[in-house]
C-alpha positions as CSV (number, residue, x, y, z in Angstrom):
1,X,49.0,135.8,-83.1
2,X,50.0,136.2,-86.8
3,X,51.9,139.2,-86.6
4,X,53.9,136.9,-83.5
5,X,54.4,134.1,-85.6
6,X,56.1,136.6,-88.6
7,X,57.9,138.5,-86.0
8,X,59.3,135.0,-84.4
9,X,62.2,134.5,-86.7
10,X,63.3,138.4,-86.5
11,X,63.4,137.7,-83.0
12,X,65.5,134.9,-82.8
13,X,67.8,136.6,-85.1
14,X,68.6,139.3,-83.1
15,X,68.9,137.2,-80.1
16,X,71.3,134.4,-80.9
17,X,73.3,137.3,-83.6
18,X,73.0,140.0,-81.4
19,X,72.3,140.0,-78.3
20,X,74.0,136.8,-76.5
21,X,77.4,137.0,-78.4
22,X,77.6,140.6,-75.9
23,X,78.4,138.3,-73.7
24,X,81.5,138.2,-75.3
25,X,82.4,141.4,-73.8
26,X,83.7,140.1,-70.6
27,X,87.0,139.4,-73.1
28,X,87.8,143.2,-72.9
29,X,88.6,142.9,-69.2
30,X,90.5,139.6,-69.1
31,X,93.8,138.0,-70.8
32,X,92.3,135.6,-73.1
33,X,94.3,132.7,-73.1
34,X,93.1,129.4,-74.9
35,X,94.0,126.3,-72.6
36,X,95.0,122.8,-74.2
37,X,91.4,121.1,-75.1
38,X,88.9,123.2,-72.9
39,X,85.9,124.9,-73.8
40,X,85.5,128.5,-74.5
41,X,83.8,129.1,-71.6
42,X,86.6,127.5,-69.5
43,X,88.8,129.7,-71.0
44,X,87.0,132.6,-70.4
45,X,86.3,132.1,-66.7
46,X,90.1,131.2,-66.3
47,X,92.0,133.9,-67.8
48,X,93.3,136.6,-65.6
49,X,91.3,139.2,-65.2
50,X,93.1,142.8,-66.2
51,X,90.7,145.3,-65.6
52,X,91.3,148.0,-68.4
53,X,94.3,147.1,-69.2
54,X,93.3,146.1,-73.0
55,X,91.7,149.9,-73.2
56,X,94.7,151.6,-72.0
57,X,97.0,149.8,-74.5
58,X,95.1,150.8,-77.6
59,X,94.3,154.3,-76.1
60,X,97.8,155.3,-75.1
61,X,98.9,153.9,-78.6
62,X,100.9,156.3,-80.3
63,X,99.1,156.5,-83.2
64,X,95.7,156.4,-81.5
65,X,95.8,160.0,-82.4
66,X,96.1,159.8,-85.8
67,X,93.6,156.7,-85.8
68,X,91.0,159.0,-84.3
69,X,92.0,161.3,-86.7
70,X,91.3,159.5,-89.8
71,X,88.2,158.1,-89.0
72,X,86.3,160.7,-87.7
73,X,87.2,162.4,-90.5
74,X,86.4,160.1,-93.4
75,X,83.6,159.1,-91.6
76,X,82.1,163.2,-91.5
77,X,83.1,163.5,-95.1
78,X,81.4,159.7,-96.1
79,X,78.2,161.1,-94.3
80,X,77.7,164.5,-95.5
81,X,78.0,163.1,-99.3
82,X,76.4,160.6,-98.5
83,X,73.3,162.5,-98.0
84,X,74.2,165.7,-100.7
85,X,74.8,163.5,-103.8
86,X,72.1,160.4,-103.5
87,X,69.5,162.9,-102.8
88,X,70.3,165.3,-105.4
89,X,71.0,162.5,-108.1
90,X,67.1,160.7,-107.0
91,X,65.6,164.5,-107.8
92,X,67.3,164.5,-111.1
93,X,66.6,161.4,-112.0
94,X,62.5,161.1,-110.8
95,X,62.6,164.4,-113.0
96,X,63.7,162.3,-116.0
97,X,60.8,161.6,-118.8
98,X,62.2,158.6,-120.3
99,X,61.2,155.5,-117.5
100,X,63.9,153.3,-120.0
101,X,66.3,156.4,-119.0
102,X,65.4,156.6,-115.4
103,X,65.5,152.5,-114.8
104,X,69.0,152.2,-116.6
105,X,70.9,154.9,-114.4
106,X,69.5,153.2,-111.5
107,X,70.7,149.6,-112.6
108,X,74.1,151.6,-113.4
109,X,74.5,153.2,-109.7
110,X,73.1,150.4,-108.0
111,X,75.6,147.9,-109.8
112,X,78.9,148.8,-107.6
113,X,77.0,148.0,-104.7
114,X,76.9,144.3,-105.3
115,X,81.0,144.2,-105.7
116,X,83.0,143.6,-102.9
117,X,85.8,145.7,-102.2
118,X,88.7,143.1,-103.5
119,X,87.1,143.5,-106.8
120,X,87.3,147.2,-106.6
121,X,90.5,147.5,-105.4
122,X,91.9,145.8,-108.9
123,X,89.6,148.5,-110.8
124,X,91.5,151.3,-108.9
125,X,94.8,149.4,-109.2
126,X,94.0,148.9,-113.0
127,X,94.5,153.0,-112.7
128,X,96.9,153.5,-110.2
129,X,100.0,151.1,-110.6
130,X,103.1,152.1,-110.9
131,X,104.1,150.2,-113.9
132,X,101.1,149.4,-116.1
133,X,98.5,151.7,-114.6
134,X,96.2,154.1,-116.7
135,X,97.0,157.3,-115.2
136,X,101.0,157.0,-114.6
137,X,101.3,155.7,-118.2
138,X,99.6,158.7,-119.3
139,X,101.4,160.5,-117.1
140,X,104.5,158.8,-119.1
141,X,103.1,159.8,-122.5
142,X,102.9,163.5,-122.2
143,X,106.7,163.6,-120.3
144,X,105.6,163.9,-117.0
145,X,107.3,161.9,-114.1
146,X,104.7,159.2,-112.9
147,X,102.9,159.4,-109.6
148,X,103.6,156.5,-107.3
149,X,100.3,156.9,-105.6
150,X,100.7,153.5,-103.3
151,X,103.7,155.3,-102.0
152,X,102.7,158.7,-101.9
153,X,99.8,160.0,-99.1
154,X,98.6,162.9,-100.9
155,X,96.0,161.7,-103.0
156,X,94.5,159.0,-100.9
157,X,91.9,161.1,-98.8
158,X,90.6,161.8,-102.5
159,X,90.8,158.7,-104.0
160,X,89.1,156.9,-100.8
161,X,86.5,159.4,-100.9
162,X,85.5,158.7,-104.7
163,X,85.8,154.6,-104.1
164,X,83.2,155.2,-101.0
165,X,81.1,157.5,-103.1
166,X,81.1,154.9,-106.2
167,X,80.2,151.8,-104.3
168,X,77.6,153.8,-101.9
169,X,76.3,156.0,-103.7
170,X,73.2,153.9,-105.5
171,X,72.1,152.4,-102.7
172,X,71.0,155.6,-101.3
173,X,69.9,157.1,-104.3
174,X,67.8,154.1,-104.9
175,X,66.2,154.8,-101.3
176,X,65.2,158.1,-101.7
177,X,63.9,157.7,-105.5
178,X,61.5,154.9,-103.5
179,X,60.4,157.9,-100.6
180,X,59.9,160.5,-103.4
181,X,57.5,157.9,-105.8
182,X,55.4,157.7,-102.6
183,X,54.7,161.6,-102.8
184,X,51.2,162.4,-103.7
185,X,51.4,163.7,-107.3
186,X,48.6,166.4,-106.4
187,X,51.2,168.1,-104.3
188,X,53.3,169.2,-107.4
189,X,50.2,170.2,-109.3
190,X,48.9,172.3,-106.6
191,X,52.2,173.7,-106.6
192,X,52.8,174.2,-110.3
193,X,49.0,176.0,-110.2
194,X,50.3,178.3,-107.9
195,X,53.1,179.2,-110.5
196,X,56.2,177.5,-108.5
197,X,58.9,176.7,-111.0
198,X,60.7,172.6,-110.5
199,X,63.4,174.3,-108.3
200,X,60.9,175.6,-106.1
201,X,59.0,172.4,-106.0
202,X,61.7,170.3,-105.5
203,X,62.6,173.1,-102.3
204,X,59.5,173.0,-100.6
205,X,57.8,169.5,-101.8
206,X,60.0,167.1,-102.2
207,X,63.2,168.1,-99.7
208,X,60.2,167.8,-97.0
209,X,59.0,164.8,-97.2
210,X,62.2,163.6,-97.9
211,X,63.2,164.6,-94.0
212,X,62.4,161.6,-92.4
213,X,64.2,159.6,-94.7
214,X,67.6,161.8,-94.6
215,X,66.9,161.8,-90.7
216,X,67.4,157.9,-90.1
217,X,69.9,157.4,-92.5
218,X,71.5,160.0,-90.5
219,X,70.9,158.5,-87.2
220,X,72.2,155.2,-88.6
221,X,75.2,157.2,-90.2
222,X,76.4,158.2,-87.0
223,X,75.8,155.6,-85.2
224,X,79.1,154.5,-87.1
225,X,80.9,157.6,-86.6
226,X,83.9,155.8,-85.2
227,X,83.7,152.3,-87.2
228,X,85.3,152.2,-90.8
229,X,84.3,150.2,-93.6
230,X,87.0,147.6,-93.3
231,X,87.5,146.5,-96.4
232,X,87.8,150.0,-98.2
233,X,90.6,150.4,-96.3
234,X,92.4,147.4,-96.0
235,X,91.8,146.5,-99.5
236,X,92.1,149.6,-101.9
237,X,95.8,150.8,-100.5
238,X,96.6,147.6,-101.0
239,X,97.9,147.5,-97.4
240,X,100.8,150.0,-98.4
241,X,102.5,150.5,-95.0
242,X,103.6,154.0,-97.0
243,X,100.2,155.0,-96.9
244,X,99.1,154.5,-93.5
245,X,99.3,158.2,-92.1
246,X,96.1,158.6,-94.7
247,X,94.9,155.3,-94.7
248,X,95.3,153.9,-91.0
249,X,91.8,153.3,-89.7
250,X,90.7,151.7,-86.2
251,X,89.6,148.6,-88.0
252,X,92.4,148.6,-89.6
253,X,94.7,148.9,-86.7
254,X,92.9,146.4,-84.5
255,X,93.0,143.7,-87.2
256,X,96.7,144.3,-87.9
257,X,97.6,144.3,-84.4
258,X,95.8,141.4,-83.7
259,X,97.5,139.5,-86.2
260,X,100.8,140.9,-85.0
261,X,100.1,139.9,-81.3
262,X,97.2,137.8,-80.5
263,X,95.7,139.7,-78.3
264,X,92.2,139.0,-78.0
265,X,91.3,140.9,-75.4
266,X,92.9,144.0,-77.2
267,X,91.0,144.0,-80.3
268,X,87.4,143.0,-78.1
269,X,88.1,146.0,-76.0
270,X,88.7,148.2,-79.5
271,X,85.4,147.1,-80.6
272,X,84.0,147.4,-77.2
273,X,84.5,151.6,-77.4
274,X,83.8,151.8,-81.0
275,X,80.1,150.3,-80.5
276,X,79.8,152.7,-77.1
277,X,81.3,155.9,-78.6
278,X,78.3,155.1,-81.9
279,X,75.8,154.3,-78.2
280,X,76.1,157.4,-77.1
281,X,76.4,159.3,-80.4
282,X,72.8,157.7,-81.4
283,X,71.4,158.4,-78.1
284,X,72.1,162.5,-78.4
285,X,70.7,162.0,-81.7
286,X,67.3,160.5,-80.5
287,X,66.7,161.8,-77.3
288,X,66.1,165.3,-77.3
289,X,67.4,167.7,-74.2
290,X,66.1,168.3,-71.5
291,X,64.0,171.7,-72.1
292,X,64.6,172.9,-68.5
């Protein structure tokens, strides 16, 4: 009855946040139009229905291609560092002897986390920018012509890269230096007795029980294979149409067309196979197949 009562307000959550607004998803299939003083749901039941109309307009895009492209990519690239880096940085640092040491670079990783990406996108213009920017007036200094990087594509798979890395980076870190303190200690002792060096401990003690954790981050991960963080970017090109054959996201593309055009039903039906395509990418992950 207790554990009910505790559970009630998850619950709840999940179905008034969740789980009704999929109701929403009849939008995809109609042309949402908003009639003078009605309520949603009169304008939902009375605009025309157009099948897959929405789907076909942002598939047959012409730069759906590169859309797809981008993404996938970025998001393969956000999830393999994603796991490399915070799990080698929360072996380094649970094999620091100073706790002071060990608390501050935590603090110092976790810290980006908590700023949103308009904030960020200032500390990368504070480098970038044309005119008063760190690295094109260094650039200036030692007679070099400066880079224009919000109008040239080349470095912006890089630079996105280390901004994801920066930001995301100490959340996970801090995640797996929580699954490694719950290790039994004897485990390391047992293995130091036998004569294995840290490497070797780190290989077959801690890497192991780290597995579970690094599996449902994973699962999670690709779950949002074909979702981009939104405000990465939108925010950090600073919406530089320049940059958009290496910036152009779906999130991205949905928001700007619906701001371009209106379409409701467009951008629910963008959404719509973004959430499926992550569906049926965490369901190969979780079910296993079929051994016949």
């Amino acid at each position: 009855m207790e554990l009910g009562a505790l559970g009630f307000p998850t619950f709840l959550w999940f179905v008034l946040f969740s789980y009704l607004p999929m109701f929403g998803l009849i939008i995809a299939f109609k042309q949402y139009k908003i009639f003078p003083r009605q309520s949603f749901l009169y304008n939902l039941f009375h605009s025309e229905f157009v099948g897959f109309k929405n789907f076909s307009f942002f598939i047959h895009n012409n730069a759906f291609a590169m859309l797809l492209r981008n993404t996938l990519l970025y998001n393969i690239v956000f999830i393999i560092l994603g796991i490399v880096i915070p799990v080698a940085l929360a072996v380094m640092i649970n094999e620091l002897y100073s706790k002071r040491a060990s608390k501050t670079y935590q603090t110092l990783m976790f810290f980006p986390h908590f700023l949103s990406w308009v904030v960020a996108s200032y500390f990368v213009m504070a480098f970038l920018d044309p005119t008063s920017g760190m690295i094109p007036a260094l650039q200036k200094s030692m007679g070099i012509k400066p880079t224009n990087f919000y109008h040239d594509t080349t470095y912006w798979p890089l630079i996105l890269t280390l901004c994801s890395m920066w930001k995301n980076t100490g959340y996970s870190t801090v995640l797996y230096l929580s699954a490694i303190t719950g290790i039994d200690r004897t485990q390391y002792e047992a293995a130091s007795v036998d004569g294995a060096t840290k490497w070797q401990q780190v290989i077959h003690v801690t890497l192991p029980h780290l597995k579970p954790m690094i599996v449902i981050l994973l699962i999670m991960n690709v779950g949002k294979i074909f979702n981009a963080d939104f405000g990465l970017f939108w925010s950090v090109p600073m919406n530089s149409a320049p940059l958009f054959p290496a910036t152009q996201v779906v999130d991205t593309y949905v928001y700007r067309a619906y701001t371009s055009t209106r379409n409701v039903g467009m951008s629910t039906a963008a959404g719509f196979l973004q959430n499926l395509v992550g569906f049926i990418c965490i369901m190969k992950c979780v079910i296993p197949p079929d051994s016949s």
